[in-house]
C-alpha positions in Angstrom: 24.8 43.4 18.7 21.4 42.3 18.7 21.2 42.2 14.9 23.8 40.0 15.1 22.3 37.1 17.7 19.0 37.5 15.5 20.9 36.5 12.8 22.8 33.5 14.4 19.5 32.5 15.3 17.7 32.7 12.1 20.5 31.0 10.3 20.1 28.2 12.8 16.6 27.9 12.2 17.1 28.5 8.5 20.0 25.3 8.6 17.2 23.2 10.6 14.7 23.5 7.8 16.8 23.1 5.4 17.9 19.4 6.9 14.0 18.6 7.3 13.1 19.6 3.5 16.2 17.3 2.4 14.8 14.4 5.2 11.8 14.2 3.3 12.3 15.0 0.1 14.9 11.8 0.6 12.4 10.0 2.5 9.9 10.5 -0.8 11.8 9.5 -3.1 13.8 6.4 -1.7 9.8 5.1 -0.7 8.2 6.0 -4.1 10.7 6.6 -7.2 11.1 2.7 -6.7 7.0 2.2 -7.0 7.0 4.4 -9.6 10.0 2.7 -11.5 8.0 -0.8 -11.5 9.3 -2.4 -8.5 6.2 -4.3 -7.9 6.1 -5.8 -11.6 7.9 -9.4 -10.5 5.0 -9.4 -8.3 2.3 -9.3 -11.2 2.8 -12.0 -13.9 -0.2 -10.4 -16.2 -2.8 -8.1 -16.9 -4.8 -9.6 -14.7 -2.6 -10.9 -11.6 -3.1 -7.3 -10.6 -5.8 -6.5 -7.8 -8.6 -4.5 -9.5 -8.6 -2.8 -6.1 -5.1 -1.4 -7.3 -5.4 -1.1 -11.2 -6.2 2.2 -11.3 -3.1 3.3 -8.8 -0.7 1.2 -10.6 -2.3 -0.2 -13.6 -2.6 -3.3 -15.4 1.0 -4.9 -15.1 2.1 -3.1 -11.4 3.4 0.1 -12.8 2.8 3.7 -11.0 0.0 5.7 -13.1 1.8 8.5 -14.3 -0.6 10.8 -13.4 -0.4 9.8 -9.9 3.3 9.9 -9.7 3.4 13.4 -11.1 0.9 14.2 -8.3 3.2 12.9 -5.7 6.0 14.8 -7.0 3.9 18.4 -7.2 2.6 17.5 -3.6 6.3 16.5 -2.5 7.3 20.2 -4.0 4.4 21.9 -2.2 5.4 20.2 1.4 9.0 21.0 1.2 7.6 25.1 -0.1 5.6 25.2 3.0 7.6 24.1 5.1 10.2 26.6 4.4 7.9 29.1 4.6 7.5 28.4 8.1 10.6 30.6 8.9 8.6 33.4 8.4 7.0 33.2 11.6 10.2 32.1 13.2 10.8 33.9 16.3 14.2 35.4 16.3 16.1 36.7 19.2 
Protein backbone atom coordinates (compact mmCIF):
# COMPACT_ATOMS: atom_id res chain seq x y z
CA UNK A 1 0.00 0.00 0.00
CA UNK A 2 2.71 2.33 0.48
CA UNK A 3 4.12 1.72 -3.01
CA UNK A 4 1.03 2.75 -4.05
CA UNK A 5 0.68 6.50 -2.12
CA UNK A 6 4.46 6.97 -3.28
CA UNK A 7 3.30 6.58 -6.49
CA UNK A 8 0.22 8.91 -6.41
CA UNK A 9 2.51 11.28 -5.09
CA UNK A 10 5.34 11.14 -7.55
CA UNK A 11 2.84 11.29 -10.36
CA UNK A 12 1.54 14.41 -8.77
CA UNK A 13 4.78 15.89 -8.61
CA UNK A 14 5.68 14.49 -11.96
CA UNK A 15 2.17 16.29 -13.44
CA UNK A 16 3.37 19.60 -11.61
CA UNK A 17 6.58 19.72 -13.55
CA UNK A 18 5.38 18.90 -16.40
CA UNK A 19 2.84 22.11 -16.33
CA UNK A 20 5.94 24.35 -15.25
CA UNK A 21 8.22 23.09 -18.28
CA UNK A 22 5.20 23.77 -20.70
CA UNK A 23 4.60 27.47 -18.68
CA UNK A 24 7.84 28.43 -19.73
CA UNK A 25 8.71 26.87 -22.61
CA UNK A 26 5.27 28.89 -23.65
CA UNK A 27 6.32 31.90 -21.86
CA UNK A 28 9.78 31.73 -24.14
CA UNK A 29 8.55 31.50 -27.02
CA UNK A 30 5.40 33.83 -27.14
CA UNK A 31 8.20 36.65 -25.65
CA UNK A 32 11.10 35.76 -28.13
CA UNK A 33 10.03 33.75 -31.39
CA UNK A 34 8.31 37.26 -32.17
CA UNK A 35 11.88 39.18 -31.63
CA UNK A 36 13.44 36.69 -33.39
CA UNK A 37 10.82 36.65 -36.37
CA UNK A 38 11.61 40.62 -36.94
CA UNK A 39 8.96 42.11 -34.98
CA UNK A 40 10.97 45.19 -34.18
CA UNK A 41 11.84 45.82 -38.03
CA UNK A 42 8.78 48.68 -38.48
CA UNK A 43 10.66 50.10 -35.81
CA UNK A 44 14.01 50.50 -37.80
CA UNK A 45 13.71 52.24 -41.20
CA UNK A 46 17.60 51.46 -42.15
CA UNK A 47 20.78 50.23 -41.47
CA UNK A 48 21.46 52.78 -39.46
CA UNK A 49 18.06 53.77 -37.45
CA UNK A 50 19.27 50.84 -35.36
CA UNK A 51 21.01 51.66 -31.89
CA UNK A 52 24.64 50.63 -32.19
CA UNK A 53 24.08 49.72 -28.55
CA UNK A 54 21.79 46.92 -30.08
CA UNK A 55 23.42 46.02 -33.55
CA UNK A 56 25.16 43.29 -32.43
CA UNK A 57 21.86 41.56 -30.57
CA UNK A 58 19.71 42.31 -33.38
CA UNK A 59 21.69 43.55 -36.27
CA UNK A 60 21.61 46.11 -38.75
CA UNK A 61 17.78 46.28 -39.78
CA UNK A 62 16.15 44.95 -36.11
CA UNK A 63 16.40 41.30 -36.81
CA UNK A 64 17.43 38.60 -33.91
CA UNK A 65 21.23 37.42 -34.58
CA UNK A 66 20.81 34.00 -35.28
CA UNK A 67 23.42 32.92 -33.23
CA UNK A 68 21.79 34.49 -30.31
CA UNK A 69 18.46 33.04 -31.01
CA UNK A 70 19.85 29.49 -31.29
CA UNK A 71 21.43 30.31 -27.84
CA UNK A 72 18.11 31.16 -26.34
CA UNK A 73 16.67 28.08 -27.68
CA UNK A 74 19.63 25.62 -26.29
CA UNK A 75 19.41 27.61 -22.96
CA UNK A 76 15.36 27.26 -23.11
CA UNK A 77 16.10 23.27 -23.66
CA UNK A 78 18.66 23.16 -20.79
CA UNK A 79 16.02 25.07 -18.20
CA UNK A 80 13.08 22.92 -19.02
CA UNK A 81 16.07 19.49 -18.63
CA UNK A 82 16.84 20.76 -15.28
CA UNK A 83 13.98 21.40 -14.09
CA UNK A 84 12.64 18.01 -14.62
CA UNK A 85 15.42 16.63 -13.21
CA UNK A 86 14.45 18.11 -10.00
CA UNK A 87 12.02 15.06 -9.37
CA UNK A 88 14.86 13.21 -8.60
CA UNK A 89 15.16 14.59 -5.27
CA UNK A 90 11.44 14.71 -4.85
CA UNK A 91 10.44 13.44 -1.63
CA UNK A 92 7.82 10.82 -2.02
CA UNK A 93 5.59 9.44 0.64
Amino acid sequence: MRGIAKTIDLSKATVGNIRQNLFWAFAYNVLLIPVSAGIRYPLFAGPLDVPELLQPFLGEYGFLNPILAAAAIALSSVTVLANALRLRRARVG
